[in-house]
C-alpha positions as CSV (number, residue, x, y, z in Angstrom):
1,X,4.7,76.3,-5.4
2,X,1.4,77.4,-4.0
3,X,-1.8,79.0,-5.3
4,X,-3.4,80.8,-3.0
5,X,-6.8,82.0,-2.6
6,X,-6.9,85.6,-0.3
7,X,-9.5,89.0,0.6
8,X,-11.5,89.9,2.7
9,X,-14.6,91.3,3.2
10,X,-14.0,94.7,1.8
11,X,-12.1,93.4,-1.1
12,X,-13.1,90.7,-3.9
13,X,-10.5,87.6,-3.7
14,X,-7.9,86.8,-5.6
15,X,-6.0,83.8,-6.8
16,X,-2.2,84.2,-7.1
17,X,0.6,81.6,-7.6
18,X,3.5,82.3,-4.7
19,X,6.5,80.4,-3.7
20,X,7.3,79.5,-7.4
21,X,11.0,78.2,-7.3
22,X,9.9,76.1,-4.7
23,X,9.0,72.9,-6.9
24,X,9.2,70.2,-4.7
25,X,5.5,70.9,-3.5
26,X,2.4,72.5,-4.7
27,X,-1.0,73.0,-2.9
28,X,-3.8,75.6,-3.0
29,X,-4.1,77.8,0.0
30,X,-7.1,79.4,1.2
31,X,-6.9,82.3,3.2
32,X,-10.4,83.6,4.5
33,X,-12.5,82.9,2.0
34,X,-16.3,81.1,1.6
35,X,-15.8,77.9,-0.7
36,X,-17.9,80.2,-3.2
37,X,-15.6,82.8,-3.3
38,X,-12.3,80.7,-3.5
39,X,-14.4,78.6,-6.7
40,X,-14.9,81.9,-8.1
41,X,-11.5,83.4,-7.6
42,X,-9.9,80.1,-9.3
43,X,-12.1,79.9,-12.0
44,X,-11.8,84.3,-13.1
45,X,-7.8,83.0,-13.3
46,X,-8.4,80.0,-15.4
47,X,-6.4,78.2,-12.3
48,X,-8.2,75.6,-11.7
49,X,-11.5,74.6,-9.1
50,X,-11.9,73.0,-5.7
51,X,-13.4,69.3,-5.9
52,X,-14.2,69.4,-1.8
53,X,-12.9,71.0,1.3
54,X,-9.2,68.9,0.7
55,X,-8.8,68.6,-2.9
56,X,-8.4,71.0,-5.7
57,X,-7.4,70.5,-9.5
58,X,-5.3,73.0,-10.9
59,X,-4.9,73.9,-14.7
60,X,-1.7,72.6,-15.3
61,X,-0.9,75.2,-18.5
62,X,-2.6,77.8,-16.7
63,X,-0.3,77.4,-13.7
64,X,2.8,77.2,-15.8
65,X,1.8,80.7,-17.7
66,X,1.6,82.8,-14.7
67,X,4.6,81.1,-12.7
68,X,7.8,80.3,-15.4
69,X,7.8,83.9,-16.4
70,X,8.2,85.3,-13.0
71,X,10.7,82.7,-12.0
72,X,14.6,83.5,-10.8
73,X,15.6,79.8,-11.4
74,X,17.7,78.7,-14.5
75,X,16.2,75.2,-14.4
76,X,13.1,76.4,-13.5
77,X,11.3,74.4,-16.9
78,X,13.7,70.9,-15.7
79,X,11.9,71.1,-12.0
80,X,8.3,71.5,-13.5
81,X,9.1,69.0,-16.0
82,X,10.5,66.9,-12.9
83,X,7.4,67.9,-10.7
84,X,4.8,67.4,-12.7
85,X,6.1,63.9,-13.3
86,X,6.4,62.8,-10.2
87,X,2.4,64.1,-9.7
88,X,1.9,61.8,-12.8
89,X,3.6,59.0,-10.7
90,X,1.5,59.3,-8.0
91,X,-1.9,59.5,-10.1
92,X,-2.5,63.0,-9.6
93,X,-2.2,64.1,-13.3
94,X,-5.0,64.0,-15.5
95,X,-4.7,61.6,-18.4
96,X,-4.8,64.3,-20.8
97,X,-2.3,66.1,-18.9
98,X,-4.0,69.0,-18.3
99,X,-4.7,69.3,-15.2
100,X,-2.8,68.3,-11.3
101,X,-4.6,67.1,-8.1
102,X,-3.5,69.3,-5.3
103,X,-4.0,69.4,-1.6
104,X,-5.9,72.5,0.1
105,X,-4.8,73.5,2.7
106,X,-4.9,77.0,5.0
107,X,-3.4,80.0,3.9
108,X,-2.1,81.0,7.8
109,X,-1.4,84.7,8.1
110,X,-3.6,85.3,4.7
C-alpha cells in the first residue's frame, strides 16, 4: 500500500492511498512536491505528517477508512490485521495504536 503525495505547480497536491491489496508493504510517496506542501496535503486528509525527509507517520484508522472500502480482496481486513502486526513487531506502531512509521520514499513518474 502506498500513500502518495502528487501536483504540480498549477494544481494544489493531493494525498491518495494507491496500491491497496498490496499489503506486504506500505510507504509514503512524494511526487514533486515542497515538504510544505506534502505536510499540508497529509494533514487536509487526516493521513498522517512527515517527521523528516525519510520518515513519515501515518493515521493508522485514517488509512484503513479510505483503503478497505475500495479494496477487491476478500481477506483484505486478515492482511491489514496481519500488516499492521508485523509493523507493531518491528516498533513502528504507536503504543496507542494509532498511528504506523512509514518510509518516504519518491513517487517516480508522479
Amino acid at each position: 500500500m502506498i500513500v502518495e503525495v502528487v501536483g504540480g505547480t498549477e494544481e494544489r497536491p493531493e494525498a491518495r492511498v494507491v496500491d491497496i491489496d498490496n499489503l506486504t508493504a506500505l510507504h509514503l510517496a512524494l511526487g514533486e512536491v515542497t515538504d510544505e506542501e506534502a505536510t499540508e496535503a497529509l494533514q487536509r486528509s487526516g493521513l498522517g505528517r512527515i517527521q523528516d525527509g525519510d520518515t513519515a507517520f501515518l493515521d493508522a484508522a485514517a488509512l484503513r477508512a479510505a483503503a478497505e472500502p475500495r479494496s477487491t480482496e476478500p481477506d483484505w481486513a486478515t492482511r491489514w490485521d496481519a500488516m499492521i502486526a508485523f509493523a507493531r513487531s518491528k516498533g513502528w506502531v504507536s503504543e496507542d495504536g494509532a498511528t504506523v512509521q512509514v518510509h518516504v520514499e519518491s513517487a517516480a513518474g508522479a
